[in-house]
PyMOL Python script that loads the backbone (N, CA, C, O; Angstrom):
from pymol import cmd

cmd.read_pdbstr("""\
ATOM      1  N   UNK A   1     121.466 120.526  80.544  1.00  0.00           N
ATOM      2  CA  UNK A   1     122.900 120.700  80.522  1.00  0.00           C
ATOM      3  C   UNK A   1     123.505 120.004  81.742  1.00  0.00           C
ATOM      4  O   UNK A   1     122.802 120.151  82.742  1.00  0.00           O
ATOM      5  N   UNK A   2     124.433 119.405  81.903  1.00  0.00           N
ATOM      6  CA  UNK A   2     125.095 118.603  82.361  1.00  0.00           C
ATOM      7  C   UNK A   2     126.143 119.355  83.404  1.00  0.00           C
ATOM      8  O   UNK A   2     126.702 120.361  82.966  1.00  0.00           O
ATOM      9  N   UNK A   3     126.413 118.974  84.622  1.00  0.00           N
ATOM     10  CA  UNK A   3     127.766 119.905  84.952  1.00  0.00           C
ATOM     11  C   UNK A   3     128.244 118.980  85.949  1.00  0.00           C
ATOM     12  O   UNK A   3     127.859 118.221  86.838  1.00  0.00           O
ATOM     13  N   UNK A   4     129.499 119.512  85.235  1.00  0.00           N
ATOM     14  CA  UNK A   4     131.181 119.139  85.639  1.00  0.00           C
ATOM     15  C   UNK A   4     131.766 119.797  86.754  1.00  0.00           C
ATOM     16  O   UNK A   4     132.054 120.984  86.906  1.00  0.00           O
ATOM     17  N   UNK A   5     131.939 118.448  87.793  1.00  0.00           N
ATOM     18  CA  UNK A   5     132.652 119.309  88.967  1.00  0.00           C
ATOM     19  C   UNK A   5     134.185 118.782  88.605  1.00  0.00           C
ATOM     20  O   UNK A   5     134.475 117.880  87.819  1.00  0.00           O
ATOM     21  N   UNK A   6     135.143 119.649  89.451  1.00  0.00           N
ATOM     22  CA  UNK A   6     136.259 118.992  89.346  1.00  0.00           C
ATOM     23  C   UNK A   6     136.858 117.940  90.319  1.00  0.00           C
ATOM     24  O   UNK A   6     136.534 118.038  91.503  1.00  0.00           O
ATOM     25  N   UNK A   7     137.667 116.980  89.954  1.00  0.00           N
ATOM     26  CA  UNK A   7     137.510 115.912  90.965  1.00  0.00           C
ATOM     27  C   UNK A   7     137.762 116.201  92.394  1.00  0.00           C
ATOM     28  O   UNK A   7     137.338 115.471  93.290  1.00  0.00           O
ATOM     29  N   UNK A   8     138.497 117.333  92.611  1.00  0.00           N
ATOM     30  CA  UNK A   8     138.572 117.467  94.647  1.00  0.00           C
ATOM     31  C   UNK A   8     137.075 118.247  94.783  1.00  0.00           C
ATOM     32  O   UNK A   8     137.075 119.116  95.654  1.00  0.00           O
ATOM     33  N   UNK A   9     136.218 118.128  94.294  1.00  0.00           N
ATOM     34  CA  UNK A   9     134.782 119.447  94.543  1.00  0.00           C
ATOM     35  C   UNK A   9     133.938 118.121  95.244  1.00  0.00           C
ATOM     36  O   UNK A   9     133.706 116.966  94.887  1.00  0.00           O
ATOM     37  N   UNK A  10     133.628 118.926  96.402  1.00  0.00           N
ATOM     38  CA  UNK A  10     132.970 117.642  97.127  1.00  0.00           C
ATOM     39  C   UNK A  10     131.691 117.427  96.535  1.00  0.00           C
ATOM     40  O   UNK A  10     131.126 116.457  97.040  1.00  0.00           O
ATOM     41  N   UNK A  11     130.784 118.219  95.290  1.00  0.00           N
ATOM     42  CA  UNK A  11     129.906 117.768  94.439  1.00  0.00           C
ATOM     43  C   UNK A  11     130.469 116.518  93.248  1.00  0.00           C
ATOM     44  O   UNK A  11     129.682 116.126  92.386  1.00  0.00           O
ATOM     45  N   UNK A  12     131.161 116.253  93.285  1.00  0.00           N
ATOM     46  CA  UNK A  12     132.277 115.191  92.695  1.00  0.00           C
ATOM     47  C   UNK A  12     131.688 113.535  92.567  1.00  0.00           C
ATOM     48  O   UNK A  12     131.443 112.874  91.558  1.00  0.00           O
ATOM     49  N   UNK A  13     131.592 113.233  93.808  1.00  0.00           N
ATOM     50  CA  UNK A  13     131.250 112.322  95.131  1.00  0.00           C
ATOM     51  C   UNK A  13     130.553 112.388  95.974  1.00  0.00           C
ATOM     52  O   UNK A  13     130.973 112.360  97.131  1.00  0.00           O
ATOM     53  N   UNK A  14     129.498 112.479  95.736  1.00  0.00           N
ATOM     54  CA  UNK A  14     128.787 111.935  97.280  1.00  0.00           C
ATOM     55  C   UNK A  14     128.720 111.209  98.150  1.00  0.00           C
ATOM     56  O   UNK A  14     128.353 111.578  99.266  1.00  0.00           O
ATOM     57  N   UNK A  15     129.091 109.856  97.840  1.00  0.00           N
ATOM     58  CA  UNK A  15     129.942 109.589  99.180  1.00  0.00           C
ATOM     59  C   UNK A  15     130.754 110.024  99.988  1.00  0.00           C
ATOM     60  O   UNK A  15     130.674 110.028 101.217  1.00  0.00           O
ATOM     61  N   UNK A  16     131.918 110.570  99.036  1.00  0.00           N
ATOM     62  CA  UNK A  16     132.676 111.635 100.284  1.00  0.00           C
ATOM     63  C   UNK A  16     132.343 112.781 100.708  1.00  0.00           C
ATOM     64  O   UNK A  16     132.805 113.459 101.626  1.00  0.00           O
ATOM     65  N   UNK A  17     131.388 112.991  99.881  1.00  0.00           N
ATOM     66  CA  UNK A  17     130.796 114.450 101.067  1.00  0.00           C
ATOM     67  C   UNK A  17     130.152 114.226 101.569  1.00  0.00           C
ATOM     68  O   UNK A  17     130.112 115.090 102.444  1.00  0.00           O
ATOM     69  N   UNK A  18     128.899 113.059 101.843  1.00  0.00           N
ATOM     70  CA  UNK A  18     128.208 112.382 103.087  1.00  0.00           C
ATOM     71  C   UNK A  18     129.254 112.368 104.256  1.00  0.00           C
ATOM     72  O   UNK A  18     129.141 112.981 105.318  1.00  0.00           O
ATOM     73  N   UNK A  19     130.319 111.539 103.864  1.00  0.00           N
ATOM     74  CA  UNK A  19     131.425 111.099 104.772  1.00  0.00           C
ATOM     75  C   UNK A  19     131.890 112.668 105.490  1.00  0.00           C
ATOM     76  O   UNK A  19     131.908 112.894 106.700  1.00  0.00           O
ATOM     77  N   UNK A  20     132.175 113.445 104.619  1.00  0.00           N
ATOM     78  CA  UNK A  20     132.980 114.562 105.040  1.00  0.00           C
ATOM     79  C   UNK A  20     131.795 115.199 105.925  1.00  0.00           C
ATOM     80  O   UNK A  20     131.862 115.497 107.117  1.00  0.00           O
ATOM     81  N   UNK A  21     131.108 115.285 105.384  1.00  0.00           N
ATOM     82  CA  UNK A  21     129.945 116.333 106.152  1.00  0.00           C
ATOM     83  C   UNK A  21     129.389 115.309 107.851  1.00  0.00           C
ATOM     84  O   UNK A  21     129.267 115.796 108.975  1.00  0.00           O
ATOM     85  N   UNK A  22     129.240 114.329 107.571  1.00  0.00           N
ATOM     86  CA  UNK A  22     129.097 113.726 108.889  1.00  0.00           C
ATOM     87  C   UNK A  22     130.102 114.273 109.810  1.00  0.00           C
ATOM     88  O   UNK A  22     129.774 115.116 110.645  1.00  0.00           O
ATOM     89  N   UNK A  23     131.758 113.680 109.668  1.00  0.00           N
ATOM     90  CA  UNK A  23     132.868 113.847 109.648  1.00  0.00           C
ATOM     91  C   UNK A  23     132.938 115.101 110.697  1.00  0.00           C
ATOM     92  O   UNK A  23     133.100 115.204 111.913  1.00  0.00           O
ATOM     93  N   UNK A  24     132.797 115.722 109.945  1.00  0.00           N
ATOM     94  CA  UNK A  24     132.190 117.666 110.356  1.00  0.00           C
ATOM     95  C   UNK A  24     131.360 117.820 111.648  1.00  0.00           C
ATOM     96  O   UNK A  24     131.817 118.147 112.743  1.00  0.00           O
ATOM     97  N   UNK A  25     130.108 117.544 111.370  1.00  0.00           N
ATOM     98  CA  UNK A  25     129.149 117.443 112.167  1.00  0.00           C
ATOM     99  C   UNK A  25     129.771 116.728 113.658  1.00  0.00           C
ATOM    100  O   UNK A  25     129.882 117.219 114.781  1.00  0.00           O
ATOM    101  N   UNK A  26     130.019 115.737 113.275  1.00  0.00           N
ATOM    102  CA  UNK A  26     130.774 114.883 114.706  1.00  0.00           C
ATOM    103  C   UNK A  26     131.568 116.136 115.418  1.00  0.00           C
ATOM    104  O   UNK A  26     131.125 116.490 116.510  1.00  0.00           O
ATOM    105  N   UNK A  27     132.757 116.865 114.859  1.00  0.00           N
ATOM    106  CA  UNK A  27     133.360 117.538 115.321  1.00  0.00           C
ATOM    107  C   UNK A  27     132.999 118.780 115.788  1.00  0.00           C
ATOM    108  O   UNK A  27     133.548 119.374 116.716  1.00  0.00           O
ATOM    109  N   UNK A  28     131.935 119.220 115.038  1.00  0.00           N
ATOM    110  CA  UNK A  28     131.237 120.734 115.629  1.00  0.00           C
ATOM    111  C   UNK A  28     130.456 120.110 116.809  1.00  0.00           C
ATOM    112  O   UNK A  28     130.528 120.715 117.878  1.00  0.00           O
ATOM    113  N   UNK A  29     129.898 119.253 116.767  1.00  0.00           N
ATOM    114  CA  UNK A  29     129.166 118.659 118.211  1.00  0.00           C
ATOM    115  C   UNK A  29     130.019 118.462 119.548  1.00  0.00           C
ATOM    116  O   UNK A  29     129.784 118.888 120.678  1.00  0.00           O
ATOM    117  N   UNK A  30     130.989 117.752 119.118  1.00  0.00           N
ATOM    118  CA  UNK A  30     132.203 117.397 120.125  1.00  0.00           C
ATOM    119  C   UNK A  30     132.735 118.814 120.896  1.00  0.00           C
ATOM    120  O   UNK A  30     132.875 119.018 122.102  1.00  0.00           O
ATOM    121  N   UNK A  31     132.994 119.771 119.670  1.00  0.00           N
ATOM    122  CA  UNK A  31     133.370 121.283 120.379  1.00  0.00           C
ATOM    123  C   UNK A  31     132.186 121.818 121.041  1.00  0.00           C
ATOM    124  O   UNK A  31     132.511 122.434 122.056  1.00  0.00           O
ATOM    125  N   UNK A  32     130.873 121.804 120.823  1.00  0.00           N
ATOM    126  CA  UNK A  32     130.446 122.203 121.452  1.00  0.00           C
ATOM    127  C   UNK A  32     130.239 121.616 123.076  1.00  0.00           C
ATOM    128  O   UNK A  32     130.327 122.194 124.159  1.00  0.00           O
ATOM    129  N   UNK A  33     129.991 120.494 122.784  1.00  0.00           N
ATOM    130  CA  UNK A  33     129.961 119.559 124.142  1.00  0.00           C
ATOM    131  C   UNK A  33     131.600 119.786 125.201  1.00  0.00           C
ATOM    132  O   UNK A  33     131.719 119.581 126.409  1.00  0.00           O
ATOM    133  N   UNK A  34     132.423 120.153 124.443  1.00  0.00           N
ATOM    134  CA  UNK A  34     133.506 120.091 125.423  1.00  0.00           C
ATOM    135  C   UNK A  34     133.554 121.526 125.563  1.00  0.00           C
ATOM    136  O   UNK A  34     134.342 121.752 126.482  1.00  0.00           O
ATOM    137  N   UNK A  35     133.040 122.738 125.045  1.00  0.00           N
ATOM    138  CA  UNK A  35     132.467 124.088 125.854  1.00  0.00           C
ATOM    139  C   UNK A  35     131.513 124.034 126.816  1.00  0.00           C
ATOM    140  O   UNK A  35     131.457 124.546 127.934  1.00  0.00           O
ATOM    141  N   UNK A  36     130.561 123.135 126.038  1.00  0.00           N
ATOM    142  CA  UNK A  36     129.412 123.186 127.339  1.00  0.00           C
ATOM    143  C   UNK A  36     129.832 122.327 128.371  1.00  0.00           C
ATOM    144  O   UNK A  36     128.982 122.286 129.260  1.00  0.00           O
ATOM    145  N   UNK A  37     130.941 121.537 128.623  1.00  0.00           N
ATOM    146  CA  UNK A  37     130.842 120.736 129.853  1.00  0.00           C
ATOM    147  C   UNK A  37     131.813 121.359 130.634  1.00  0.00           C
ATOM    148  O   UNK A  37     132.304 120.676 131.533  1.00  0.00           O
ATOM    149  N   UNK A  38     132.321 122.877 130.440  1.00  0.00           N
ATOM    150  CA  UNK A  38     133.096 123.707 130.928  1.00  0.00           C
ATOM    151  C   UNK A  38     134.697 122.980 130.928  1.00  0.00           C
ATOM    152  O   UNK A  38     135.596 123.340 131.688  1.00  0.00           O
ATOM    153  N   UNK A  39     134.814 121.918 129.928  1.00  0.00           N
ATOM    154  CA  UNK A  39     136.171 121.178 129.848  1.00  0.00           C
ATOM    155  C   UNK A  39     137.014 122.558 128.959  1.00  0.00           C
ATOM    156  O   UNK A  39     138.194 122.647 129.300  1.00  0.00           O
ATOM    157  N   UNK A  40     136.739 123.207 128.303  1.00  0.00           N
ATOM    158  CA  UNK A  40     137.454 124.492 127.641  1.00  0.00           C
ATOM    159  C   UNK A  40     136.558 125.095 127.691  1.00  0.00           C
ATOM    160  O   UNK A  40     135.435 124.709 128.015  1.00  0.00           O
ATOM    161  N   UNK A  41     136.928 126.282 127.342  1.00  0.00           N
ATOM    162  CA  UNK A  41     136.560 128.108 127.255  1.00  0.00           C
ATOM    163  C   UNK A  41     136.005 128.422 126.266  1.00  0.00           C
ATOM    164  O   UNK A  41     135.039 129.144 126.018  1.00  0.00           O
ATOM    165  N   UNK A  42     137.158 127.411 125.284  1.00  0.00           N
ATOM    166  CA  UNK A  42     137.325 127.965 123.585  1.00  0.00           C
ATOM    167  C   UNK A  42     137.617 126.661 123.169  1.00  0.00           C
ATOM    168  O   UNK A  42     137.830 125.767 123.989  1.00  0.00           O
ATOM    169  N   UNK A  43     137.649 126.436 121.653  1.00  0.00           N
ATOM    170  CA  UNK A  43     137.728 125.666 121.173  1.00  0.00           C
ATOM    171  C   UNK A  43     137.310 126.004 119.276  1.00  0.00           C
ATOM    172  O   UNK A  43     136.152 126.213 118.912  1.00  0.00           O
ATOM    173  N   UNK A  44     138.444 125.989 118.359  1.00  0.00           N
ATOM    174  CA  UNK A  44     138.849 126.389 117.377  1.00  0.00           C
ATOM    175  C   UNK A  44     138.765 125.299 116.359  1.00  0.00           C
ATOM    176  O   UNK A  44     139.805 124.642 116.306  1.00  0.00           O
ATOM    177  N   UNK A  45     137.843 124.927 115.551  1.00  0.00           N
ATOM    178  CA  UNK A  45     137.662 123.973 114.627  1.00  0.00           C
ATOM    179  C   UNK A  45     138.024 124.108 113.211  1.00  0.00           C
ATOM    180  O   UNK A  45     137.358 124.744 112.394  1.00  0.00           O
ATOM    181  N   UNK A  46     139.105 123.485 112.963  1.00  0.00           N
ATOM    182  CA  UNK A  46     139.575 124.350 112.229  1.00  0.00           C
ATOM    183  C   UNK A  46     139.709 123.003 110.628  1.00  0.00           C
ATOM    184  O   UNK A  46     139.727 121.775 110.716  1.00  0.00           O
ATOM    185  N   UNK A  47     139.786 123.969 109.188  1.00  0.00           N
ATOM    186  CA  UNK A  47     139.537 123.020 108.541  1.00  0.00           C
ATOM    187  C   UNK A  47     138.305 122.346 107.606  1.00  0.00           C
ATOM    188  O   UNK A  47     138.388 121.398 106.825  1.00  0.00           O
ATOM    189  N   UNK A  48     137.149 123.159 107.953  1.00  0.00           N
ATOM    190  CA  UNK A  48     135.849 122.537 107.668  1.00  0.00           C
ATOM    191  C   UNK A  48     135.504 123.107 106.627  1.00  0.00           C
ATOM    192  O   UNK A  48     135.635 124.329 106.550  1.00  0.00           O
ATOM    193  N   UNK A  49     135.016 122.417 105.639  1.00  0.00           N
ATOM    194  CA  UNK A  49     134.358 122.421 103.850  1.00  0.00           C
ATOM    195  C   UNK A  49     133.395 123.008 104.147  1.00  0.00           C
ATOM    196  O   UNK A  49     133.247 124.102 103.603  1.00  0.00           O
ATOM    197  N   UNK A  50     132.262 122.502 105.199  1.00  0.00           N
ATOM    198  CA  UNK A  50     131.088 123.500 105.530  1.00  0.00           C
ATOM    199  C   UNK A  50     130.942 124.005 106.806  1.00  0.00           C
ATOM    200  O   UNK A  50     129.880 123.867 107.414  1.00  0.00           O
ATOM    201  N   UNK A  51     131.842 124.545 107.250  1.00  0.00           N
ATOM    202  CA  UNK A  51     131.741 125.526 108.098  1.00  0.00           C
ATOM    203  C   UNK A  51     130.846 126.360 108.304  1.00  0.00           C
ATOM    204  O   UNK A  51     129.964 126.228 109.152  1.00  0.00           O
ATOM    205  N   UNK A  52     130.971 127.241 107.599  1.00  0.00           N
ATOM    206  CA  UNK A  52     129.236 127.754 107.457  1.00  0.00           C
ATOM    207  C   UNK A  52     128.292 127.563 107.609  1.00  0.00           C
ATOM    208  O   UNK A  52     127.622 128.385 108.234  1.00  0.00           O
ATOM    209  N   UNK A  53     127.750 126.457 107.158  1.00  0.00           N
ATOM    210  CA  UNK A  53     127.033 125.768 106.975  1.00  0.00           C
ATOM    211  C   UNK A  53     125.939 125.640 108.580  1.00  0.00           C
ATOM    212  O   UNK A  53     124.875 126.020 109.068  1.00  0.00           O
ATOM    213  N   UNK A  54     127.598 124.520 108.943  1.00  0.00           N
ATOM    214  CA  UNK A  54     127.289 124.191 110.299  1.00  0.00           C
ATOM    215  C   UNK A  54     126.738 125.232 111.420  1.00  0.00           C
ATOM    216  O   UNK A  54     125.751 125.228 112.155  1.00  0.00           O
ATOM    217  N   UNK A  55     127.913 126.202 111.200  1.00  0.00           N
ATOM    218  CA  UNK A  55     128.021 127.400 111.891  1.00  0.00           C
ATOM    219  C   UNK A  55     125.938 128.011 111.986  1.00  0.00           C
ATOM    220  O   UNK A  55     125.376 128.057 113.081  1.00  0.00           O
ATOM    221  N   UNK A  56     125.299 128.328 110.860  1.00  0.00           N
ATOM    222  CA  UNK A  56     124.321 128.482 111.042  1.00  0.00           C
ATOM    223  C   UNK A  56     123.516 127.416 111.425  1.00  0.00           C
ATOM    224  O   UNK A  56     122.554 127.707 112.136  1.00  0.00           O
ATOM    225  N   UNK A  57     123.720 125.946 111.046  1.00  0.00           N
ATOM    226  CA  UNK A  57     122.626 124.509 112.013  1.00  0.00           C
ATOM    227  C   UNK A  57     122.770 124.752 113.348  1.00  0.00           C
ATOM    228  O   UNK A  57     121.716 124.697 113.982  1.00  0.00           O
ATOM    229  N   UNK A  58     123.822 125.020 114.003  1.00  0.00           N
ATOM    230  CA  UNK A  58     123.829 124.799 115.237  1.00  0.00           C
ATOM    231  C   UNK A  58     123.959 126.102 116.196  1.00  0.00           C
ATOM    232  O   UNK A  58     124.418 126.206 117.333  1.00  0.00           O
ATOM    233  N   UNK A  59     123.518 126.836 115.521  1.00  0.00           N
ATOM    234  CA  UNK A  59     123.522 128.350 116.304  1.00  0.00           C
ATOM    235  C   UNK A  59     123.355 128.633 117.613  1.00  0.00           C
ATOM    236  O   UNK A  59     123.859 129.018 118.668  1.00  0.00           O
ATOM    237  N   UNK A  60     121.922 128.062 116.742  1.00  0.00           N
ATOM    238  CA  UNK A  60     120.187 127.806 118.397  1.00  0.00           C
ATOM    239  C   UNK A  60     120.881 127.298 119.122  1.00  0.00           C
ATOM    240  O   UNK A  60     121.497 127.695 120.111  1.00  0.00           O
ATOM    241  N   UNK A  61     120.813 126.563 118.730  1.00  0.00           N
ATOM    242  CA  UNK A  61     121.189 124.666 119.944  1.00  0.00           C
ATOM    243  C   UNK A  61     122.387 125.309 120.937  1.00  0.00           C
ATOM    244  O   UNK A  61     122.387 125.078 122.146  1.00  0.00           O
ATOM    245  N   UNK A  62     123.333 126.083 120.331  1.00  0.00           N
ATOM    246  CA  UNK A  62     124.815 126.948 121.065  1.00  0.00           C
ATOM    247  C   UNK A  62     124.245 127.720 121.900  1.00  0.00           C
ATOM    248  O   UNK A  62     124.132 127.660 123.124  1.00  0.00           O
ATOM    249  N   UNK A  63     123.838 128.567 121.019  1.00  0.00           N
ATOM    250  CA  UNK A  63     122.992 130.071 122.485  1.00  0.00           C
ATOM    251  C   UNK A  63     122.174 129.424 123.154  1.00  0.00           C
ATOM    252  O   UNK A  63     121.958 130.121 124.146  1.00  0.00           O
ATOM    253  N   UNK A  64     121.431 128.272 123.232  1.00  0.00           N
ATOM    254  CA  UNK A  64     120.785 128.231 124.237  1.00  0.00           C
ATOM    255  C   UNK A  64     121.587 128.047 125.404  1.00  0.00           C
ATOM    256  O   UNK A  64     121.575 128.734 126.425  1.00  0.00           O
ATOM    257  N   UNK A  65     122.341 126.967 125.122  1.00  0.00           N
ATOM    258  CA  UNK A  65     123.996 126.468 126.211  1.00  0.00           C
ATOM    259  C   UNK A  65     125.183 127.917 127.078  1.00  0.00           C
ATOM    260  O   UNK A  65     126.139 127.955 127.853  1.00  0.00           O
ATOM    261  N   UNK A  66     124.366 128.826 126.351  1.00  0.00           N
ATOM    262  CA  UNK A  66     125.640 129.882 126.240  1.00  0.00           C
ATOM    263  C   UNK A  66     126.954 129.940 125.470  1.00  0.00           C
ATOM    264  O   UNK A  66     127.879 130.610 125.929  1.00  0.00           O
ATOM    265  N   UNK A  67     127.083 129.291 124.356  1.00  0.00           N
ATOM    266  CA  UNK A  67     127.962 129.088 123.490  1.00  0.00           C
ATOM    267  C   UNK A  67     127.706 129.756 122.514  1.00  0.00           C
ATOM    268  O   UNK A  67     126.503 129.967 122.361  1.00  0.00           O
ATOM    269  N   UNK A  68     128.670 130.372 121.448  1.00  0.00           N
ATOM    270  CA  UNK A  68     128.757 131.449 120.534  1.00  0.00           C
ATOM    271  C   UNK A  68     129.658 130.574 119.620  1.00  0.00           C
ATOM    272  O   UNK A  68     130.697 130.070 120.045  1.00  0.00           O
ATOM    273  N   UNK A  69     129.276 130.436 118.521  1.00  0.00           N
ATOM    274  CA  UNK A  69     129.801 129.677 117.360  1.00  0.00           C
ATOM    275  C   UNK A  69     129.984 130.775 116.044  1.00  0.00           C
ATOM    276  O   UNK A  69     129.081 131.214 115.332  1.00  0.00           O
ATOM    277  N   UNK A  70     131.303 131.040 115.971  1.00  0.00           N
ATOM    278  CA  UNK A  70     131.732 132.638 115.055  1.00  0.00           C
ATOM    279  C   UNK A  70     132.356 131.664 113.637  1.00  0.00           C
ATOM    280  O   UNK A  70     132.938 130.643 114.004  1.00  0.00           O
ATOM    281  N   UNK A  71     132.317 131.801 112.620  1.00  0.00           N
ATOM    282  CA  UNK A  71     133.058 131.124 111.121  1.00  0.00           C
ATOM    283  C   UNK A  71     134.016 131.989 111.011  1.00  0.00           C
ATOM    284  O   UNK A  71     133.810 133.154 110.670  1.00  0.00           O
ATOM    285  N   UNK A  72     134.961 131.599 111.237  1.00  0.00           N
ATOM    286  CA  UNK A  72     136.535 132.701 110.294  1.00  0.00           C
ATOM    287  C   UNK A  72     137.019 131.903 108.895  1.00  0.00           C
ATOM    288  O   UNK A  72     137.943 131.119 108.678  1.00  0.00           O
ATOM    289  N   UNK A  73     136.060 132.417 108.129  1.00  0.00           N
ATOM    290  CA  UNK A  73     136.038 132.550 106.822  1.00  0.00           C
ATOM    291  C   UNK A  73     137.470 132.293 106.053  1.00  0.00           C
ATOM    292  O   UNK A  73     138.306 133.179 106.231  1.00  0.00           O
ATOM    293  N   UNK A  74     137.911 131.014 105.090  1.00  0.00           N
ATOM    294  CA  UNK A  74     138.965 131.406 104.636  1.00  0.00           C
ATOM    295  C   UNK A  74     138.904 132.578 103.648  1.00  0.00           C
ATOM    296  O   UNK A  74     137.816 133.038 103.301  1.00  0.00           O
ATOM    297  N   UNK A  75     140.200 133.114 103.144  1.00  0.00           N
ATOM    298  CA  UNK A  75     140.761 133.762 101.970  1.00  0.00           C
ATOM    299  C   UNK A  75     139.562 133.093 100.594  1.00  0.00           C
ATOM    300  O   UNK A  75     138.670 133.435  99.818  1.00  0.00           O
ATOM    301  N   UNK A  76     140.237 132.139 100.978  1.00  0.00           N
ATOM    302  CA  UNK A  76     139.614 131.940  99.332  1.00  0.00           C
ATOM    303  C   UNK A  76     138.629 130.981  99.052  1.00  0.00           C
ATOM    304  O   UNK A  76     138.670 130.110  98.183  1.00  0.00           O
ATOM    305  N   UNK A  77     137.517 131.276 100.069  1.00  0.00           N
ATOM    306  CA  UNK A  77     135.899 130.676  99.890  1.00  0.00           C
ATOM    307  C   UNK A  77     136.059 129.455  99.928  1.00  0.00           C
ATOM    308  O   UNK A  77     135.165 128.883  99.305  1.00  0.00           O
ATOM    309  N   UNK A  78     136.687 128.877 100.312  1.00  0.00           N
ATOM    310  CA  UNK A  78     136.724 127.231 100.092  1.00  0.00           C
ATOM    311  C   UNK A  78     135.823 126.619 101.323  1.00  0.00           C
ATOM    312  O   UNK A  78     135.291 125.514 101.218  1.00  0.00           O
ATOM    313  N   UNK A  79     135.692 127.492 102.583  1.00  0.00           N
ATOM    314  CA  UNK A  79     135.714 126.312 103.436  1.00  0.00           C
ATOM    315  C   UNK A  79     135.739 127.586 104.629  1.00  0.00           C
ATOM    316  O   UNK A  79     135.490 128.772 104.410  1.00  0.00           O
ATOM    317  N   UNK A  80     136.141 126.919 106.035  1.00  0.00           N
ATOM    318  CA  UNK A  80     136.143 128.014 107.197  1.00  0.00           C
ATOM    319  C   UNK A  80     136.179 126.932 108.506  1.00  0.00           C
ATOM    320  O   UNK A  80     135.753 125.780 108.591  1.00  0.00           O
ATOM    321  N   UNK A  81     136.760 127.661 109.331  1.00  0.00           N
ATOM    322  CA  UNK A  81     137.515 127.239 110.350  1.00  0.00           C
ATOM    323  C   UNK A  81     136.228 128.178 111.292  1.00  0.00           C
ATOM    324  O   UNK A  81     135.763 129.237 110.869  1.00  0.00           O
ATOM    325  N   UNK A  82     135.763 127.460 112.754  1.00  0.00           N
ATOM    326  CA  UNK A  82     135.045 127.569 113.205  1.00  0.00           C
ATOM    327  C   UNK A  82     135.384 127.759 115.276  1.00  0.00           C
ATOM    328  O   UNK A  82     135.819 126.797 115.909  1.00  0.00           O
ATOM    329  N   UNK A  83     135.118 128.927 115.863  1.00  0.00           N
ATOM    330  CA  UNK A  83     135.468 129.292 117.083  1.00  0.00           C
ATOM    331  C   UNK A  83     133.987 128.792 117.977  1.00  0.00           C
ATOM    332  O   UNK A  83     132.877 129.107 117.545  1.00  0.00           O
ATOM    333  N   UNK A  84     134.111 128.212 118.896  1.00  0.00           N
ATOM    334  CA  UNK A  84     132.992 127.819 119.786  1.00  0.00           C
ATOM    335  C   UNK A  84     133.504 127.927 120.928  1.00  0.00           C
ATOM    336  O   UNK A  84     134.065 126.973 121.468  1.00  0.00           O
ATOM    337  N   UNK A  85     133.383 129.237 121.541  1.00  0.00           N
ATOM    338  CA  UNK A  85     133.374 129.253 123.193  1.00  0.00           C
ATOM    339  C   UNK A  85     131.878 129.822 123.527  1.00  0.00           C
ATOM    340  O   UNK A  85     130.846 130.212 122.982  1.00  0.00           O
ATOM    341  N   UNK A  86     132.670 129.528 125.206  1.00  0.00           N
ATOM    342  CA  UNK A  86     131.694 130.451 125.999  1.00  0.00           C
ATOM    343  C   UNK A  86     131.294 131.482 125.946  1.00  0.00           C
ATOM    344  O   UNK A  86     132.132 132.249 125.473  1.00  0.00           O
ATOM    345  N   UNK A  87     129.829 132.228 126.358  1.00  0.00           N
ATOM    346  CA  UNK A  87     129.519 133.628 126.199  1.00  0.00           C
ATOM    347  C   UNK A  87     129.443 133.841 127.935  1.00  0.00           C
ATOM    348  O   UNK A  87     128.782 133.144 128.705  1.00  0.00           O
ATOM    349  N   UNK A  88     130.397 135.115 128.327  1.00  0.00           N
ATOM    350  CA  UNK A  88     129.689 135.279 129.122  1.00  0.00           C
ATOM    351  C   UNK A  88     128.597 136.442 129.346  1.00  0.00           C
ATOM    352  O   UNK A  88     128.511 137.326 128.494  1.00  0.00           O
ATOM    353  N   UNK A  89     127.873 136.455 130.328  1.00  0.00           N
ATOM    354  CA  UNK A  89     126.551 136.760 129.955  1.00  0.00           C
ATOM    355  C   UNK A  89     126.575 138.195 131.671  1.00  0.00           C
ATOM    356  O   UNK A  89     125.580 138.874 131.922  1.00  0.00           O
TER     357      UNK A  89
END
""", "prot")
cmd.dss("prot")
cmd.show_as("cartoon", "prot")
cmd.util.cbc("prot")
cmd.orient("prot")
């Protein structure tokens, strides 16, 4: 059986969800790097298809830095906006 995404479903395209998901990745890295270089506190990523996702890849890699990476979940499962600050300890 065959299945049908609808055309904005980033299973649609894979190119654009390569693109998007890189896209992503760049930006959860960037927040973390500008927590860990004590340039912000906090830092609110907001917007992301896999949020989640990310949120669990880069957990480790955060706590080791002292960084805490929390998903605030949208309403309506689409996606999630992502908090990366400091922990203090």
């Amino acid at each position: 059986m065959e299945r049908h995404h609808p055309p904005d479903s980033p299973a649609a395209n894979p190119e654009q969800t390569l693109s998007l998901l890189t896209s992503e990745v760049s930006e959860v890295e960037s927040a973390i790097q500008l927590v860990a270089s004590g340039q912000a506190t906090r830092v609110t990523v907001t917007g992301l298809r896999f949020g989640e996702a990310l949120a669990a890849r880069f957990d480790a890699e955060a706590r080791t830095r002292g960084i805490q990476i929390e998903p605030l979940p949208w309403a309506d499962d689409a996606g999630c906006d992502l908090l990366v600050r400091h922990v203090d300890e």
